[in-house]
Backbone as CSV, one residue per row, in Angstrom:
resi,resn,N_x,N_y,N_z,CA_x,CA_y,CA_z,C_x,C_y,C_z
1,UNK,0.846,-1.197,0.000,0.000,0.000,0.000,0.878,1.243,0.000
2,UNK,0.261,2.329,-0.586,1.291,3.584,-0.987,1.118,4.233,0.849
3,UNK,1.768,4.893,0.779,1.668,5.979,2.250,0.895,6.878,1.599
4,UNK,0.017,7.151,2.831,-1.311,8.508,2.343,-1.257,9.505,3.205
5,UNK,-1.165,10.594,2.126,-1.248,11.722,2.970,-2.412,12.244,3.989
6,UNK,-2.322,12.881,5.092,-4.073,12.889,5.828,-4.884,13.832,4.798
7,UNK,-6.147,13.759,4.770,-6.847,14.324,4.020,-7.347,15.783,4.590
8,UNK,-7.072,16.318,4.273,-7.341,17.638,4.971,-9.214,17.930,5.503
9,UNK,-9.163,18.276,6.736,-10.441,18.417,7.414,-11.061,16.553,8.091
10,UNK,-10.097,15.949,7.842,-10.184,14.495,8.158,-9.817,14.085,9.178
11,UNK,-10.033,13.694,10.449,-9.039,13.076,11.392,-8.466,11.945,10.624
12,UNK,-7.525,10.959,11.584,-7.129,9.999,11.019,-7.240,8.681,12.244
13,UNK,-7.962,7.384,11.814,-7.943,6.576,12.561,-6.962,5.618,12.753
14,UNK,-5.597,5.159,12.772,-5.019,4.204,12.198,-5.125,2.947,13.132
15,UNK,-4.854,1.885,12.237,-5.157,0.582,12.828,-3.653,0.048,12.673
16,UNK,-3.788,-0.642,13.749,-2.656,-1.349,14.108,-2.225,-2.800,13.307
17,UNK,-2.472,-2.994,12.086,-2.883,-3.849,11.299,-1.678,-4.000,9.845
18,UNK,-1.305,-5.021,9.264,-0.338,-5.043,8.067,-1.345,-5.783,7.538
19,UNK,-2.721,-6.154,7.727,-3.414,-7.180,6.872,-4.326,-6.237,6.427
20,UNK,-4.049,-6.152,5.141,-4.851,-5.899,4.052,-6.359,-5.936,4.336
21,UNK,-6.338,-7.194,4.341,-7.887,-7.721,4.444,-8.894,-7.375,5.775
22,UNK,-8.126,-7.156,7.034,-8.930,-6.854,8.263,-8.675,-5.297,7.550
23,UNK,-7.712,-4.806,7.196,-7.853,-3.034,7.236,-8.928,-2.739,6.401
24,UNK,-9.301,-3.362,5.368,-10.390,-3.055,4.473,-12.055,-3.152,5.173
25,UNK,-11.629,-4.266,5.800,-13.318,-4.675,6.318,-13.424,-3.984,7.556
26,UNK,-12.638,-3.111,8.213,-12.857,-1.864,9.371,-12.989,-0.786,8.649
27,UNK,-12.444,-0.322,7.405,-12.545,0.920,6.539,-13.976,1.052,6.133
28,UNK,-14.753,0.102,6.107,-15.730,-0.221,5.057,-16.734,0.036,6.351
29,UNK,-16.389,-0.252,7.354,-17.649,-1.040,8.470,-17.447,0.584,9.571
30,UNK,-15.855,1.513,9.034,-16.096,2.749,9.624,-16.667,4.046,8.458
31,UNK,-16.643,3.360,7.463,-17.164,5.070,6.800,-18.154,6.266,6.757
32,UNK,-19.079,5.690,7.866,-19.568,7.045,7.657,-19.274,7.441,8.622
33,UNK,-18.116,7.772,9.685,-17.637,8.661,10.241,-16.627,9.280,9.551
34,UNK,-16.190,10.831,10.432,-15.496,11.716,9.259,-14.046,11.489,9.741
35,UNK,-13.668,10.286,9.366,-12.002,9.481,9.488,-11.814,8.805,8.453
36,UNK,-10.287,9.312,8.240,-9.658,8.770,7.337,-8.684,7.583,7.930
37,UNK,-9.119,6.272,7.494,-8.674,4.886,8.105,-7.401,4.357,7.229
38,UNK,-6.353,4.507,8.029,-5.043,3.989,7.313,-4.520,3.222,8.591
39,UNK,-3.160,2.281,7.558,-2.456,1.542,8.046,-1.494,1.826,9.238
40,UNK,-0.911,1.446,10.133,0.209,1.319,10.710,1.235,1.675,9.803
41,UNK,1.364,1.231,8.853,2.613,1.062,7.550,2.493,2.032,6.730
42,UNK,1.206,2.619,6.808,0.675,3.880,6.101,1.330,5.263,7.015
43,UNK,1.149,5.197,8.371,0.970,6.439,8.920,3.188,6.379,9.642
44,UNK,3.588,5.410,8.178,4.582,5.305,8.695,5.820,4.427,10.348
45,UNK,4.460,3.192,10.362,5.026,2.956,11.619,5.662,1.527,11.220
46,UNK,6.875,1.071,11.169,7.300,-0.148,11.065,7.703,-0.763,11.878
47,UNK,8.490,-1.933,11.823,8.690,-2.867,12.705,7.687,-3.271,13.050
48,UNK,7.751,-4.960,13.910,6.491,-6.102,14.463,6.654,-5.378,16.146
49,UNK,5.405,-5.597,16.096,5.376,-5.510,17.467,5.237,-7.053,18.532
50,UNK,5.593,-7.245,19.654,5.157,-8.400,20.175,4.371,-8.557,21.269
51,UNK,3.372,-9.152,20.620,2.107,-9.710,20.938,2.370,-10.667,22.188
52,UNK,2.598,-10.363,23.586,2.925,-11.740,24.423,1.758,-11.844,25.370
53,UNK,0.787,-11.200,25.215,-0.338,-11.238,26.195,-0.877,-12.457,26.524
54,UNK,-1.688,-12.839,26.881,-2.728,-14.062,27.244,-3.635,-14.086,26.789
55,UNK,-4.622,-12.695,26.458,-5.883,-12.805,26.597,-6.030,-11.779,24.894
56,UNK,-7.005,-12.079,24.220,-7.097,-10.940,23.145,-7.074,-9.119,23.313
57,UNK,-7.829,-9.529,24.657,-8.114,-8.043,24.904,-6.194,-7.585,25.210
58,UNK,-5.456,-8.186,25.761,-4.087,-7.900,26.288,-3.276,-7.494,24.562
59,UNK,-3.555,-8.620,23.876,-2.897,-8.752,22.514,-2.911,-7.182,21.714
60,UNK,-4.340,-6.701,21.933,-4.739,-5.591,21.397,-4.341,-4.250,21.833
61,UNK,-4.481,-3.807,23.063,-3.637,-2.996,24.039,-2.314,-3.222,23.728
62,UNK,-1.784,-3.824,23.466,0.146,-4.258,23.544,0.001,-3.552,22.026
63,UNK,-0.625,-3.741,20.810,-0.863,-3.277,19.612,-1.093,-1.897,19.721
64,UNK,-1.749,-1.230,19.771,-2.324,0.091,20.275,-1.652,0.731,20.699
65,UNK,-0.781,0.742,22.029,-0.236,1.548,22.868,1.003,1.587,22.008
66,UNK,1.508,0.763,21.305,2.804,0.405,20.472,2.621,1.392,19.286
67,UNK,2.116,1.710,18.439,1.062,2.643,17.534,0.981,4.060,18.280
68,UNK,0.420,4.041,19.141,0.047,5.386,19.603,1.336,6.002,20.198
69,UNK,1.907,5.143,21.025,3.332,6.176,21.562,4.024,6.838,20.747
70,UNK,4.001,6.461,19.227,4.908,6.700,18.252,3.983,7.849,17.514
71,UNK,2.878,7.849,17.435,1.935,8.727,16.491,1.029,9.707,17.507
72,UNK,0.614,8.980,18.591,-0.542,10.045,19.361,-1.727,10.506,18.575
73,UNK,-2.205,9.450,17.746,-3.532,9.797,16.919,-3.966,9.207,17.617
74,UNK,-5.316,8.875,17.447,-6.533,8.198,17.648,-6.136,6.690,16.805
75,UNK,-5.429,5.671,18.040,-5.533,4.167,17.126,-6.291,3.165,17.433
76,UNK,-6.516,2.581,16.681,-7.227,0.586,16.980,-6.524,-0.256,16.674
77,UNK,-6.950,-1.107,17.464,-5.720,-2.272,16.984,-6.802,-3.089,17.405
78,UNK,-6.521,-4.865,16.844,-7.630,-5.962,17.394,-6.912,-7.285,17.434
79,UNK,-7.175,-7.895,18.241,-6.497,-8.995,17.829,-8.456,-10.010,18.365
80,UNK,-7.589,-11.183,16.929,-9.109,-11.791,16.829,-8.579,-13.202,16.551
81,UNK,-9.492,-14.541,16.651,-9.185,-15.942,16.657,-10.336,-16.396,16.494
82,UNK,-10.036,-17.645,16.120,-10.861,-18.787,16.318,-10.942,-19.658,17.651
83,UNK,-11.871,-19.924,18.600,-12.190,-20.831,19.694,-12.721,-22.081,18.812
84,UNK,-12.342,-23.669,19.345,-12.997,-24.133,18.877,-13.082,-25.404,20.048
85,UNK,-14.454,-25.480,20.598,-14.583,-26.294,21.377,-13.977,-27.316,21.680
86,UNK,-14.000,-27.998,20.533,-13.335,-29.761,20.663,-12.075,-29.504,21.407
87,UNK,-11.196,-28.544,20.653,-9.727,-28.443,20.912,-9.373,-27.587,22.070
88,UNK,-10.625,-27.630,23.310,-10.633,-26.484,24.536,-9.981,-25.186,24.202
89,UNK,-10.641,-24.794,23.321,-10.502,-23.053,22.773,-9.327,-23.119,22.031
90,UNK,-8.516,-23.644,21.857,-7.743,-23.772,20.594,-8.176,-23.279,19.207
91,UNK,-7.755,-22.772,17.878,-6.214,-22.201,18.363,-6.358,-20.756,18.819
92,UNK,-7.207,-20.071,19.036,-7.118,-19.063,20.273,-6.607,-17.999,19.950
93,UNK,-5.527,-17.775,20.747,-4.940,-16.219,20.442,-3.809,-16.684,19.647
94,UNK,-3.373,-17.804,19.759,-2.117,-18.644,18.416,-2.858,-18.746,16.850
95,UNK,-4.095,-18.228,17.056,-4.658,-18.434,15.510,-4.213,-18.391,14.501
96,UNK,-3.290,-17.066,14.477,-2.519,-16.440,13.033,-1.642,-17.486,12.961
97,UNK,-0.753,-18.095,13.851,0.814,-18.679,13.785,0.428,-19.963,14.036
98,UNK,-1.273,-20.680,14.298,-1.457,-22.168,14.482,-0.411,-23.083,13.586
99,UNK,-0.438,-22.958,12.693,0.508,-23.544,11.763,2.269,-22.977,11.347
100,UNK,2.952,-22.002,11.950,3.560,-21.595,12.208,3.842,-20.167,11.671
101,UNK,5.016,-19.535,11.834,4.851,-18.243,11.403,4.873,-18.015,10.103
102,UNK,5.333,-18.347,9.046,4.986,-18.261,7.926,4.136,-18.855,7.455
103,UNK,3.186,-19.879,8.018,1.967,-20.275,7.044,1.430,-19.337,6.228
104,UNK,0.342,-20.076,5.282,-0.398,-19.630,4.579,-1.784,-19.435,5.220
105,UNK,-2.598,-18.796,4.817,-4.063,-18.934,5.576,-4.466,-21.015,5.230
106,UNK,-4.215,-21.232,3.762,-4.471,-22.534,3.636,-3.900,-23.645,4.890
107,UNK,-2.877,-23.099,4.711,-2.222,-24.329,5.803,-2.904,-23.631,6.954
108,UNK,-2.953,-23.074,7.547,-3.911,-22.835,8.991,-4.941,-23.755,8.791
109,UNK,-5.942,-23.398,7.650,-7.270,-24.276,8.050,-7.129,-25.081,7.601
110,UNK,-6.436,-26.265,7.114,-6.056,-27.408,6.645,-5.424,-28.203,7.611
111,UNK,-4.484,-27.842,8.791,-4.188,-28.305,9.840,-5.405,-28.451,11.019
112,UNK,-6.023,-27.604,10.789,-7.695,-27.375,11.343,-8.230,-28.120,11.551
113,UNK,-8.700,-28.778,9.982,-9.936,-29.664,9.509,-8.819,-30.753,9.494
114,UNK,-7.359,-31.260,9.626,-6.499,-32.636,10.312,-6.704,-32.784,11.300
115,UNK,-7.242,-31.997,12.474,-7.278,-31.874,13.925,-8.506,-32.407,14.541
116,UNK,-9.539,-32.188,13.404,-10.735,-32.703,13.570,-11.382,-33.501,12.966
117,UNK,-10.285,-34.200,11.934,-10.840,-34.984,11.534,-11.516,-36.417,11.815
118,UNK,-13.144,-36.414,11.474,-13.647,-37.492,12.086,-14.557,-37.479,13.451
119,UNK,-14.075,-35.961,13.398,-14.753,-35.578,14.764,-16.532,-34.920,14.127
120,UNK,-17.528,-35.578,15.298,-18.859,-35.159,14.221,-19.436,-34.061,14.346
121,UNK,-20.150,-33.640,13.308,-20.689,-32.523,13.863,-21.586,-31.603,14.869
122,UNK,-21.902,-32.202,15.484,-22.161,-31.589,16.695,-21.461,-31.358,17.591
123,UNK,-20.077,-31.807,17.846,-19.154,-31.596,18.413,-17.822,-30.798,17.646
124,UNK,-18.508,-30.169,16.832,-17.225,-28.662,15.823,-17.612,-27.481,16.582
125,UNK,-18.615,-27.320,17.417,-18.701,-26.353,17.430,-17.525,-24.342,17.753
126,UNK,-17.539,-23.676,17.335,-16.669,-22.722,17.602,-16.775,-21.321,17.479
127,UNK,-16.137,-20.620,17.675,-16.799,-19.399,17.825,-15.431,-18.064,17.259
128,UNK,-15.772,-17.155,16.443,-14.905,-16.027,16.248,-14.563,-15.029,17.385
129,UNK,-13.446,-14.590,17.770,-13.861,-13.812,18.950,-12.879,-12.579,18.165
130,UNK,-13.517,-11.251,18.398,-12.693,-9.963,18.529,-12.360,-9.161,19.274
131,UNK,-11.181,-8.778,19.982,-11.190,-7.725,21.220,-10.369,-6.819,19.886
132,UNK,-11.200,-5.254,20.342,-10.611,-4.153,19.774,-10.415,-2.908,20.500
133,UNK,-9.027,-2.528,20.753,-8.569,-1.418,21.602,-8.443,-0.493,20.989
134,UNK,-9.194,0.419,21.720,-9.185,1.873,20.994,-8.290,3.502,21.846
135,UNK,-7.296,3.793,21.256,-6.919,4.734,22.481,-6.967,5.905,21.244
136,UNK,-7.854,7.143,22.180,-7.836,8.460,21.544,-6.507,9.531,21.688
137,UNK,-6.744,10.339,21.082,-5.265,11.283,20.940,-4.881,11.991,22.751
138,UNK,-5.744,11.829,23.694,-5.587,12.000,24.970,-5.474,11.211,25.902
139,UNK,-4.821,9.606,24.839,-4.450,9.100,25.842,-5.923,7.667,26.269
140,UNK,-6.855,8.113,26.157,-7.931,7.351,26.861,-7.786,5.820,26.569
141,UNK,-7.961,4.782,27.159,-7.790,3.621,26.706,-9.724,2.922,26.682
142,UNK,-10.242,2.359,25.475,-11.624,1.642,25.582,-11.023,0.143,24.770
143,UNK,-11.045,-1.195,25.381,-11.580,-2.093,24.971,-13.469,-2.824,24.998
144,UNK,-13.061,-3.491,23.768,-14.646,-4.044,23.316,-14.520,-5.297,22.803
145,UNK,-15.476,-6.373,23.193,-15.424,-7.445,22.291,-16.783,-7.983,21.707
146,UNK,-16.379,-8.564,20.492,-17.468,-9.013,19.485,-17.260,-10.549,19.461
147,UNK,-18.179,-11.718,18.995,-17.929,-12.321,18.929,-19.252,-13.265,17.608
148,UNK,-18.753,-14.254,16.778,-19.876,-14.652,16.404,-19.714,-16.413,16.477
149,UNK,-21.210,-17.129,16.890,-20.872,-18.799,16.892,-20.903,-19.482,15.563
150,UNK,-20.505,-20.496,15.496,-20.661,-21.374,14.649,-20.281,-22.423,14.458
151,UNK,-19.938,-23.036,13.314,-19.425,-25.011,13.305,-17.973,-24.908,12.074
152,UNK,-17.097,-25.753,12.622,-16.198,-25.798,11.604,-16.694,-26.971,10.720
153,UNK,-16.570,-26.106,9.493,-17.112,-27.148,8.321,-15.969,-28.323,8.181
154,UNK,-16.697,-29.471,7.537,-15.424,-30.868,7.281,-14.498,-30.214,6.289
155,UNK,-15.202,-29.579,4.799,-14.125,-28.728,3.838,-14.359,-27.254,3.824
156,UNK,-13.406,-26.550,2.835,-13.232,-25.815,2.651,-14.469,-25.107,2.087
157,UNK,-15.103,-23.795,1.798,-15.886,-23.560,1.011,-15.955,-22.269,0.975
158,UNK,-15.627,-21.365,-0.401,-16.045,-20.184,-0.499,-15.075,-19.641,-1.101
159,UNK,-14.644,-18.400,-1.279,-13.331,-17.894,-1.678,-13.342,-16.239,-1.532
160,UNK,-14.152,-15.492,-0.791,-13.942,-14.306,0.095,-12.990,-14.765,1.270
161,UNK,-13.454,-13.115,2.055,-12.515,-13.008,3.171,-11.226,-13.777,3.293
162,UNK,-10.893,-13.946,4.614,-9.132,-14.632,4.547,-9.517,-15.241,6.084
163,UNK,-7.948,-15.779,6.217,-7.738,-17.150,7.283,-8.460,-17.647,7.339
164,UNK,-9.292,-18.240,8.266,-10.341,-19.386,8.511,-11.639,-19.449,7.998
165,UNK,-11.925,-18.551,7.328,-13.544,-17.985,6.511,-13.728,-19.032,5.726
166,UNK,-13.118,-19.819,5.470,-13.624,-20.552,4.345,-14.128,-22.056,5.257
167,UNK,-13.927,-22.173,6.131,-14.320,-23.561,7.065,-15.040,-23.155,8.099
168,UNK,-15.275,-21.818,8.340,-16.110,-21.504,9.667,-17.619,-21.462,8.715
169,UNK,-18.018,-21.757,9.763,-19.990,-22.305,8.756,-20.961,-21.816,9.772
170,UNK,-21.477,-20.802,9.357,-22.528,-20.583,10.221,-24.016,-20.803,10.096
171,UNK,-24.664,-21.835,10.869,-25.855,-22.418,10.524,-27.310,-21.989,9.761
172,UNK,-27.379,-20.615,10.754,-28.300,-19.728,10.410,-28.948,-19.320,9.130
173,UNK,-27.538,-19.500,8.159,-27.548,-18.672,7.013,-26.929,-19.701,5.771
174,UNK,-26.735,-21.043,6.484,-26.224,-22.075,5.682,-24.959,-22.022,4.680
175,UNK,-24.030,-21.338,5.158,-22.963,-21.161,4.237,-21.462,-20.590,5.204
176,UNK,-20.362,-21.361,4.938,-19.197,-20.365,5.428,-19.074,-18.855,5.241
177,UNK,-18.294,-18.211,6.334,-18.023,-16.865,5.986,-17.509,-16.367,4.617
178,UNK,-16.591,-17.201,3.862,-15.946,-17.167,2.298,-17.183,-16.797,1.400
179,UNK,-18.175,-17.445,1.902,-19.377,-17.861,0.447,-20.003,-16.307,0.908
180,UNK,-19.941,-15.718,2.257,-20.851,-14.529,2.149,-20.243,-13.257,1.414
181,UNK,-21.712,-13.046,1.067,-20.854,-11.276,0.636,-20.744,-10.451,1.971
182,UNK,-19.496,-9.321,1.599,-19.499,-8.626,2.495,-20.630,-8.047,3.424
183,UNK,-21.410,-7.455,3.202,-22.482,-6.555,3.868,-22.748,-7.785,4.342
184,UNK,-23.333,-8.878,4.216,-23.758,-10.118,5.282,-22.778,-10.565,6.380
185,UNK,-21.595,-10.435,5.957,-20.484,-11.042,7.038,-20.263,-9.462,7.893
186,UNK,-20.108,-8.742,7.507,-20.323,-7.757,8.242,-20.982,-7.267,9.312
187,UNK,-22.390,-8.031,8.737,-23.573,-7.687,9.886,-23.639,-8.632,10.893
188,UNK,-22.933,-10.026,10.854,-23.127,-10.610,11.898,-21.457,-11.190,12.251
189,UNK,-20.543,-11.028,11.737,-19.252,-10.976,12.089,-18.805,-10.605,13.210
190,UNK,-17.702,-11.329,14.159,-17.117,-11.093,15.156,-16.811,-9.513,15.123
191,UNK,-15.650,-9.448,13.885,-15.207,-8.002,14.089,-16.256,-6.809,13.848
192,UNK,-17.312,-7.255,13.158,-18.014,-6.088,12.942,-19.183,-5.931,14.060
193,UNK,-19.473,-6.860,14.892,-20.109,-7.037,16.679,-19.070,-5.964,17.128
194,UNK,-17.732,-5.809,17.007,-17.387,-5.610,17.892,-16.670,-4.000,17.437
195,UNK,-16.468,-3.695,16.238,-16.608,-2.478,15.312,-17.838,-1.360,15.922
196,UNK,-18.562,-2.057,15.402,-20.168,-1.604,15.907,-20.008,-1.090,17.483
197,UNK,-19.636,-1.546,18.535,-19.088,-0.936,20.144,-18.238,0.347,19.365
198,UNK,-17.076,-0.021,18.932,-16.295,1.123,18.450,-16.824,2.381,18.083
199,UNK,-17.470,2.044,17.037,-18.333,3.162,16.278,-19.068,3.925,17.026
200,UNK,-19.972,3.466,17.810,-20.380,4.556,19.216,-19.282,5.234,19.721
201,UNK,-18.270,4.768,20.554,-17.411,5.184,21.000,-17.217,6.950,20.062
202,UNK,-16.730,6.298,18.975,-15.851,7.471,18.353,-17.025,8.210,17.730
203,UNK,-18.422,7.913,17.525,-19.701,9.152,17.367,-20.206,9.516,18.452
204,UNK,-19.943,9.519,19.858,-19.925,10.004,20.875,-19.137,10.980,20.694
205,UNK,-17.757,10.543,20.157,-16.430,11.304,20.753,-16.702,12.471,19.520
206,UNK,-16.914,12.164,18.911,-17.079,13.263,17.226,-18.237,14.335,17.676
207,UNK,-18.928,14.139,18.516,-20.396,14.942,19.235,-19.252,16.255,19.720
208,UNK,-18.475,15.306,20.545,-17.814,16.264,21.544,-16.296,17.987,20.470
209,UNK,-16.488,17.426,19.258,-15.733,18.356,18.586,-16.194,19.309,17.664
């Protein structure tokens, strides 16, 4: 992605994020507030940060505060996983690196559906979880979490979104997250449950300017 200049009369939200794909589906799920949503990598911030927390909500804060010391904008950061019953909440906050640090999203959910294989369905059950930390330009710290249930499918299916979307299956609506279009995964999506908290937050905070 190119570096963007701020848009004049725009605040700027940046997310603590190098994935493409989560930065798009928070850009999309923040626009009608008057922020301009860029990268970490955008607003110039490099290097990894490390993630050693326990808990998502910890993962996200460690993201955030890492972002903000360096910029003092208004940032988010999220860290999000898959729970999946069988495997007592596995793989958890190891979601991204289940398969190690360079996997592919494929090899993540392919080691997945090896883990369970054979295991039936009523016993896949699992759940998306999102914690998203939000700290404003004064410092304030708000976490929020979203979350949505569902079943890990036996295969693959779909070819939207990224990492595990294509094997998470949600009953309701009879299809993995991959097969939905956006505006549907959106509306009942972990991150966008938990976007949606956000979005108050910062149209509260937009009242106040």
């Amino acid at each position: 992605m190119n570096v963007k200049k701020q848009v004049p009369g725009k605040k700027r939200i940046i997310v603590a994020t190098k994935n493409r794909g989560k930065l798009e589906e928070i850009a999309q799920l923040l626009s009608g507030l008057p922020y301009e949503v860029i990268s970490m990598t955008d607003a110039g911030v490099t290097g990894d940060i490390t993630e050693d927390g326990s808990t998502f909500e910890e993962n996200a804060l460690i993201k955030a505060r890492a972002v903000w010391n360096v910029t003092g904008d208004t940032v988010m950061a999220d860290d999000s996983g898959l729970e999946v019953d069988y495997l007592g909440g596995a793989p958890g906050i190891y979601s991204a690196r289940y398969a190690g640090q360079s996997a592919t999203d494929e090899d993540k959910f392919r080691k997945l559906l090896k883990e369970l294989s054979g295991v039936p369905e009523d016993q896949r059950s699992a759940r998306f979880v999102c914690a998203i930390a939000l700290i404003l330009p004064d410092g304030r710290e708000v976490t929020v979490r979203g979350t949505c249930e569902g079943y890990i499918a036996e295969e693959p299916a779909g070819v939207g979104g990224f990492g595990y979307d294509p094997v998470f299956y949600v009953p309701e609506f009879g299809m993995t997250f991959a097969q939905m279009g956006e505006e549907l995964k959106n509306s009942i999506s972990h991150r966008g449950n938990a976007l949606r908290k956000v979005l108050y937050v910062l149209t509260e905070e937009s009242k106040k300017h």
